[in-house]
N, C-alpha and C positions, 0 to 999 in steps of 0.2 A: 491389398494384402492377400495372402496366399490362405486358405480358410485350413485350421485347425480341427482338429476333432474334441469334442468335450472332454474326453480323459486327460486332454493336453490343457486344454485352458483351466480344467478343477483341479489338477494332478494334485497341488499344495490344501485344497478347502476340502475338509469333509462333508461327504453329501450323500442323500438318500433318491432314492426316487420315490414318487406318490400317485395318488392318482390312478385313473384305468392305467397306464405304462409305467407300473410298479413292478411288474414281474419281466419285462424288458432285460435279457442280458446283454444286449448288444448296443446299449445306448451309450457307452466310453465311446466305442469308435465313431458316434454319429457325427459328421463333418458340419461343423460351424462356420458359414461364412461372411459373420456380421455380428456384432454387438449392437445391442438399443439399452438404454435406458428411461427413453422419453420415445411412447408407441407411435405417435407420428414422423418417428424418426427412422421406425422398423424398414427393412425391406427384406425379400423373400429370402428364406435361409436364415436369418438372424437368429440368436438367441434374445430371449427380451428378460433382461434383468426385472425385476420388480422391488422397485425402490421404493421405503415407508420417507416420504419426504417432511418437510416441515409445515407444509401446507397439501399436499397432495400423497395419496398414497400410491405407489405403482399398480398395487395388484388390482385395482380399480381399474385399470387399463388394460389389462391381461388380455382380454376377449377382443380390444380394440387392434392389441399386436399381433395378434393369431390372424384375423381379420385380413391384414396389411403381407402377412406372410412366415410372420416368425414361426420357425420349426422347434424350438421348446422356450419352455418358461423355467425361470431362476427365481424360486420364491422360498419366503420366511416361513409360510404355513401350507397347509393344503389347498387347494381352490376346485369348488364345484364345475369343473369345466375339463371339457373332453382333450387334453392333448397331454404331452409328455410334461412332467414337470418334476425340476431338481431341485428337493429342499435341502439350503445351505442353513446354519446360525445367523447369517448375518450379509446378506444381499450387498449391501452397500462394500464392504473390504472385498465379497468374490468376485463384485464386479473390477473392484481397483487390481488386484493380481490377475483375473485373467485379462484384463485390457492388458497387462503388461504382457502377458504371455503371448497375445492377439500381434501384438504390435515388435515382438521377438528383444523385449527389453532395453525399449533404447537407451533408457537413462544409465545402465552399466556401460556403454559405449560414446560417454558425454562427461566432458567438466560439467555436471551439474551444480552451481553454486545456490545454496538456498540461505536465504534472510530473514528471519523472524522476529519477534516483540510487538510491542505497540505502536512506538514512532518509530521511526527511521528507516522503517524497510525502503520507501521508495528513492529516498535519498543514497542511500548505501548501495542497491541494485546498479541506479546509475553509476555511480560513480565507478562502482568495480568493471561495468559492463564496459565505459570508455576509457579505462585504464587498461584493460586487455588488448582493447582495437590499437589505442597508441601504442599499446606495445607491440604487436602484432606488426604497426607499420613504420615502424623504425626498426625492423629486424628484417627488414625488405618485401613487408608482404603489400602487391597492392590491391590487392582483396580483403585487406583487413574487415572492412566492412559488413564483409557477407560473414564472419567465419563467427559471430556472434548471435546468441538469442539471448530475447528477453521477456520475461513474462510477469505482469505485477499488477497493480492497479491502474496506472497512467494506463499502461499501452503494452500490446504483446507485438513484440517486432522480430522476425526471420530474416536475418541480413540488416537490407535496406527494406523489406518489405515491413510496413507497418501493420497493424492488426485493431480492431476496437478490442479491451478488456471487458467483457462482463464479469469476472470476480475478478478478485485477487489472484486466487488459486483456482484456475478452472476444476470441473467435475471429472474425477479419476480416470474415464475412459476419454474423453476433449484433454485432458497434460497428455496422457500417452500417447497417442493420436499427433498433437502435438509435437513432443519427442520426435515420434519417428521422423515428421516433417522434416523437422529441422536437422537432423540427423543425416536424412537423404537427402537435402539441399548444403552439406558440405558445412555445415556447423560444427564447430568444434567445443567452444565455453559457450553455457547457457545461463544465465544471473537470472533467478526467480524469488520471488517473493511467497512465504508460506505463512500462509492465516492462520489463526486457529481454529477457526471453522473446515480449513481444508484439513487439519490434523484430527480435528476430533470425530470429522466425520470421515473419513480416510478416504481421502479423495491421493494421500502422497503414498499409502501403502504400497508397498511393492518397490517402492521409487530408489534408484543408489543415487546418492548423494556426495560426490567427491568432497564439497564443505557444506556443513549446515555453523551460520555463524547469527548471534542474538546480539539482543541491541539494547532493549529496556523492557519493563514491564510494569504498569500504572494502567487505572482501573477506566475500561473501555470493553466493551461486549458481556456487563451482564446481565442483558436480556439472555443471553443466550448459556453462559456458564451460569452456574449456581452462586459457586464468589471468587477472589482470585487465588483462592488453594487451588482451586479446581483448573482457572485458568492457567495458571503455572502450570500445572503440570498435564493440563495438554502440550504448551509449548514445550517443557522438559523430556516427552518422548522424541521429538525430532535428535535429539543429542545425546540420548543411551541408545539408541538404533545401530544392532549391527551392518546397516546399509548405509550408516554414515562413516566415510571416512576420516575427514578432520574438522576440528571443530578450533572458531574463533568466537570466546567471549567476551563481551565487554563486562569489566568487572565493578562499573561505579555503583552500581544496587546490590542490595542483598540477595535479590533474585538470581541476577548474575554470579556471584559469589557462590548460591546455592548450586548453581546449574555447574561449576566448577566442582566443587566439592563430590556431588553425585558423580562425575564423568572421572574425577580423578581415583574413585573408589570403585570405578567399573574399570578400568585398569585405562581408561584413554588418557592422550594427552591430547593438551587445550593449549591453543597460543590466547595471551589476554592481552585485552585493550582499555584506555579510560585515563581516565585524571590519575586514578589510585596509584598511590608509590609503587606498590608490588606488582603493576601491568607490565607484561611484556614490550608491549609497547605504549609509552605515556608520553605527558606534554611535561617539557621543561618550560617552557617559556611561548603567552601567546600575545600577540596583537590584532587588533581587528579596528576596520574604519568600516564606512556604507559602502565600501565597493570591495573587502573580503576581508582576510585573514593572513597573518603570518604564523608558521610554526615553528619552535624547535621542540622535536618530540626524540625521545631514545629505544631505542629499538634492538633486541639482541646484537644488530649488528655496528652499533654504535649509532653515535649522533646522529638525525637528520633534518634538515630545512627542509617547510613544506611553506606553500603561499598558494591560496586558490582564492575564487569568486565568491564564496559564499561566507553569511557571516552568522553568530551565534557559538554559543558554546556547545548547546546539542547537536552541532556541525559538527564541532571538533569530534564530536564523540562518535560520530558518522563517519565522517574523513579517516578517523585512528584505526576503527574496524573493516573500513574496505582497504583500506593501506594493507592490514593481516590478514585479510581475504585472498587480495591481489598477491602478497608474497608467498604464504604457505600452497598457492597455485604456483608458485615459481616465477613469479614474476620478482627481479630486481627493484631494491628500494629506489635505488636512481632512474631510472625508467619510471616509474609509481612516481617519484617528487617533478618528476617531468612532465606528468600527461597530468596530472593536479594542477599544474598553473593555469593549465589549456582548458579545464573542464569548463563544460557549459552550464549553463540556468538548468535547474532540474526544476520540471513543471509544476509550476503552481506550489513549491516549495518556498517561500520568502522569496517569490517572485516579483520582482520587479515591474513597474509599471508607471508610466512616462508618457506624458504628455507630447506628441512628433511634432505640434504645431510650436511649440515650448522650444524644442532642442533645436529647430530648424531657425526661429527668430534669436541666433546668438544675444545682438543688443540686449533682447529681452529679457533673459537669463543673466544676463550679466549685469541687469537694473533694478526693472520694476518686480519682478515676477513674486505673486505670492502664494504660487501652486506650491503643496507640501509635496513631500515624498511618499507613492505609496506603495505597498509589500500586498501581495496577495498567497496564502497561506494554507494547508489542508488542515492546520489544526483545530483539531474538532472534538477533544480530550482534557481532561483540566490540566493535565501533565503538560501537556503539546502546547496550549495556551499561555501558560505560567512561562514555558522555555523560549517561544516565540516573542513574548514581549520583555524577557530576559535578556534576547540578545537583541531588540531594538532601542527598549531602556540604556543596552550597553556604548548605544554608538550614537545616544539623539543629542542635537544641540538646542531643542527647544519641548515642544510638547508633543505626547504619541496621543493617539486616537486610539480604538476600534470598532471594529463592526462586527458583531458573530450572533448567531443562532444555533437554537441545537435541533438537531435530524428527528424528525417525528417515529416512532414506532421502533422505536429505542431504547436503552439504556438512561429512564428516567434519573436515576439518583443521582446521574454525572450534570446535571442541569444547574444548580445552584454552585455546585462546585467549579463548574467552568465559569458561571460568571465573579464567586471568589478570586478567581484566577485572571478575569481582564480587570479587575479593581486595582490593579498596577498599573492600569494608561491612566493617563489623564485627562478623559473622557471617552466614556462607553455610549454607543447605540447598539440596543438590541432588538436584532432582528428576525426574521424567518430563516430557516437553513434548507431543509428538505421536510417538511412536515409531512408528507406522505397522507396517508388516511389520519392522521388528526389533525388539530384546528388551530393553530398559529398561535390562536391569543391562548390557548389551554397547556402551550408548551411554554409560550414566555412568559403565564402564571409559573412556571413553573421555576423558573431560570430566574424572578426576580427576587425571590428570596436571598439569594445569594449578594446580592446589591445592595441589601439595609443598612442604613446610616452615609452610603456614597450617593451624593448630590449630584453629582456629574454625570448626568446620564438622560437617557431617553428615549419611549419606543415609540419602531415605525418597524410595523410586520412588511410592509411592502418594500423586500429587499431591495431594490436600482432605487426608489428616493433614501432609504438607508447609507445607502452608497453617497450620492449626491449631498445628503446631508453632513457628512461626515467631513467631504472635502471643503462645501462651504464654511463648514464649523474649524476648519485649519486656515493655517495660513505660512507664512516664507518656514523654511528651514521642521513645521510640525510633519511627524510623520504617522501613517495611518496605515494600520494593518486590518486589510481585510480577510477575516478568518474561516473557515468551516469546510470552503468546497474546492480550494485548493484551483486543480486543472480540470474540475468537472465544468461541460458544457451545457450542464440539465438543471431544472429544477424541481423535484418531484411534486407534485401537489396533487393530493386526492390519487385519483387513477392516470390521472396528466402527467408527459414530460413534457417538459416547457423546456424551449431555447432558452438559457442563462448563463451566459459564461462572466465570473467578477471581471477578469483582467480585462475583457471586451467592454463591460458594462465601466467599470473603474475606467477606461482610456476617454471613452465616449463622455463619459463626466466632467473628465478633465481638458479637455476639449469645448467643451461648453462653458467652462469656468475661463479657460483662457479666453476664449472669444470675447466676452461680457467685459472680462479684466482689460482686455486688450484694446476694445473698442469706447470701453463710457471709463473703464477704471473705478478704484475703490480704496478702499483705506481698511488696512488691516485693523481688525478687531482682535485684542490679546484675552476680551473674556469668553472661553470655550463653554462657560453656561448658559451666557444669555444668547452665543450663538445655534446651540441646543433648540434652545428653548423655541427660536426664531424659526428653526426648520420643522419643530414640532408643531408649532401652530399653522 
C-alpha cells in the first residue's frame, strides 16, 4: 500500500500529541508507511498502535516497536520514552478507522454481508456464501468461484483459496488488510461472521456493511459481557449503524423483535424471518427426514418451495434468514430455492459421519449391521444443545445418544445448563471439551449438577474412549450426537494443542466397531445403561 500521512489516517479520532515531540507542528504531514499492533510485527516506518489487550498491554511493547523501527507511537496515556507519540481516547477504535483509511476503504467497495447472534452464524454465512456462487454461475459466470469471500470461524477463504481462521472476526487492521485482498483479487460479495467480541471491541468500526442480518441470542460469552442486557446490545450496535445498509432479522425471540423495534424507530427498514406469522418471510408448511428438509415458506413475493440437506428446525431458521440475505442482495427467490437443494454439509454443523467400510459392504447394510448414526455438532451452548437434540429427537426411529463437554476458561454458569439441556437424549456421556488451563474433572464437577435425578449417563474425561463409548453403547437405527467442537481439529489442554478432530475420531470408532461386528459378531443390547455402565468400568 501506498503510505499515508497521519493527518490522513487520524483525520476522524481526536488526538494530542505528548511527550518530548509535543510541540511538533508538523507531525499531520508525517508519512506512515505501515500499521502494527503486535511489536514484533513492526517494520521500519510503521506506526505502532498500543493496544490495552485482555491479557497483554501494548504499551509494554512500545520500546520493543521503536526498537524494530516504528516511526511513532498511538497510545492511551503518556510514556516515559524518547519518540513521537499520539494520544487518542481509545487505541483500539483508531486503530480500526485508520486501518480503514490505511487500506483506502475496502469494505464501501464490497457486498459486505455480515451475520451475528449466537448460533447460526456459521450456518447462515455458508449458506448465503454458496447461494451467491450458484447464482453467479447460472447467470453465465465461470468464475463464479473466485468472485466470493468468506470469513467466520470454520475457515477464511478468498475465491478458491482457503485460509486458517484464528477468530471469528479477525482483529480490526487483519478484516481490513483482509478487505483490501479480496477486493484486489476480483471479489465481489464477502459473507462474514460478526462476534461480539469483534463489536464490542471494535475490531468492525469503520467497516460499511451492505447487510448486517441476526439470527438469535441465548446466553453464551459471559465470561466476557457482564450479562445478556449487555450482550444484546453489543450485538444491537451492528444494526443502528449508519454504515449498515440493510438489515435482515429473524423475529422468533424477543431479542429479535427488540432489534426490529429499535431499527424501526431509527427510521430503517428490516426485511424479517422465522416461524412468527408477521415474518416477512415464514414457514407454512415443513417436513424433515435424516437426510434434510422440505419447505413451504411465504415470502413478499408469494409462495415458495424450498428442499435442502440439512435437518432441524434451527435450520429452518437459518435457511429463512440466508434466503432474506440472498434476496435483499438481489438475488432471485428461484435461483435461492435452486442453489438450496444443491447446498453442501456445512462443517461440523450436524455433520454427518459414516462408517466407508459400512457403505462399501452393501450386504451389510442391508442385514446385520448395528452401527448407529452419528452427527457431529458445534453446539456448545444450552440453546444450541436443546435445538440440536430437537431436531434429531425430531427425525429418530429408536434411541439418541450424546457426547459433550464444556470449554474450560469460560463461561462457567452455562455448565449445568447445557447438561439440562442434553437430558433430552436418552443417554448422556460426559466428557472433556477444551479445558484449557483448568482440570477436566473441576469442569465436569461442574456440569453434573445439571444431571440430578437422570440415571442414564456417565463420565469419561478422556474424549476418543468417550466417543467409542458412546457408539458401543448404541446400536441399529440409535443416533448419537457428538457435541461441542463441531469442525475444530484441536484439542486445547493446558498450554497444548493436541491433534483431535470428533468427525476423524467418530469415523475411526466406527471402523473399529464394524470390524469386531463384522468379524466375531454380536447381539444387540437395547439396555443403554448397563451398556454405560460396561464402557465405564
Amino acid at each position: 500500500m501506498v503510505s499515508k500521512s497521519l493527518g490522513e489516517l487520524l483525520a476522524t479520532i481526536p488526538y494530542k500529541l505528548v511527550g518530548p515531540a509535543s510541540d511538533r507542528q508538523d507531525v499531520a504531514a508525517e508519512q506512515v508507511r505501515g500499521i502494527a499492533y503486535r511489536s514484533n510485527c513492526v517494520e521500519p516506518g510503521d506506526a505502532f498502535f498500543c493496544i490495552p489487550g485482555l491479557v497483554h498491554d501494548g504499551h509494554a511493547f512500545a520500546a520493543d516497536a521503536l526498537k524494530r523501527g516504528a516511526s511513532l507511537l498511538v497510545t492511551q496515556r503518556p510514556l516515559d520514552i524518547d519518540a513521537t507519540q499520539v494520544q487518542v481516547d481509545d487505541t483500539r477504535k483508531a486503530l480500526a478507522l485508520a486501518s480503514s483509511v490505511f487500506f483506502e476503504q475496502p469494505s464501501s467497495q464490497l457486498q459486505l454481508l455480515a451475520v451475528t447472534g449466537t448460533n447460526g452464524k456459521t450456518t447462515t454465512t455458508f449458506l448465503v456464501d454458496w447461494i451467491i456462487r450458484f447464482a453467479l454461475s447460472v447467470s453465465g459466470d465461470e468464475n463464479a468461484e473466485d468472485r466470493t469471500g468468506l470469513i467466520g470461524t470454520v475457515e477464511t477463504r478468498i475465491g478458491r483459496t482457503r485460509l486458517d481462521s484464528h477468530h471469528t472476526t479477525p482483529e480490526s487492521y487483519d478484516l481490513q488488510q483482509l478487505l483490501r485482498r479480496m477486493l484486489d483479487s476480483g471479489i465481489g460479495f464477502v459473507t462474514m461472521e460478526a462476534s461480539s467480541h469483534a463489536i464490542a471491541l471494535d475490531r468492525v468500526a469503520g467497516v460499511h456493511f451492505a447487510v448486517a442480518a441476526f439470527t438469535n441470542l441465548t446466553q453464551d460469552h459471559l465470561d466476557f459481557h457482564a450479562d445478556m442486557q449487555e450482550y444484546f446490545e453489543v450485538k444491537a450496535r451492528l444494526f443502528t449503524s449508519e454504515l449498515t445498509r440493510e438489515r435482515v432479522i429473524n423475529i422468533d425471540s424477543e431479542y429479535g423483535r427488540e432489534l426490529v423495534r429499535r431499527c424501526s424507530a431509527s427510521g430503517y427498514q428490516v426485511l424479517t424471518t422465522g416461524f412468527a406469522e408477521e415474518a416477512d418471510i415464514r414457514v407454512l408448511r415443513s417436513y424433515c427426514t435424516v437426510h434434510g428438509t422440505q419447505l413451504m415458506i411465504a415470502t413478499p413475493e408469494g409462495e415458495l418451495e424450498l428442499s435442502y440437506p440439512l435437518i432441524g428446525a434451527f435450520n429452518v431458521e437459518n435457511v429463512l434468514l440466508a434466503t432474506g440475505i440472498a434476496h435483499i442482495s438481489g438475488i432471485d427467490y428461484a435461483t435461492i430455492a435452486a442453489a438450496l437443494a444443491q447446498a453442501p454439509q456445512v462443517p461440523g454443523r450436524l455433520e454427518s459421519v459414516q462408517c466407508q467400510s459400512e457403505i462399501a459392504d452393501s450386504d451389510t447394510v442391508k442385514s446385520n449391521s448395528l452401527l448407529p448414526r452419528v452427527f457431529v455438532d458445534y453446539a456448545h451452548t444450552p440453546d444450541s444443545i436443546e435445538k440440536a437434540l430437537a431436531a434429531i429427537n425430531a427425525i429418530k426411529t429408536a434411541r439418541v445418544g450424546i457426547v459433550f463437554g464444556c470449554g474450560g476458561d469460560r463461561d462457567r454458569g452455562k455448565r449445568p445448563l447445557m447438561a439440562q439441556a442434553a437430558r433430552a437424549a436418552d443417554f448422556v456421556i460426559v466428557t472433556s471439551d477444551n479445558p484449557r488451563s483448568e482440570q477436566p474433572q473441576a469442569i465436569i464437577a461442574d456440569i453434573l449438577p445439571g444431571l440430578a435425578g437422570y440415571t442414564a449417563y456417565c463420565v469419561e474425561p478422556d474424549r476418543r474412549k468417550a466417543i467409542a463409548c458412546a457408539l458401543q453403547s448404541a446400536g441399529r437405527d440409535d443416533i448419537i450426537l457428538i457435541a461441542g467442537k463441531g469442525h475444530e481439529d484441536y484439542q486445547l489442554v493446558g498450554d497444548k494443542v493436541l491433534d483431535f478432530d470428533d468427525r476423524l475420531v467418530a469415523a475411526e470408532e466406527l471402523e473399529a466397531l464394524f470390524s469386531r461386528q463384522h468379524n466375531s459378531g454380536y447381539e444387540n443390547n437395547d439396555n443403554e445403561v448397563d451398556r454405560i455402565k460396561e464402557c465405564e468400568s
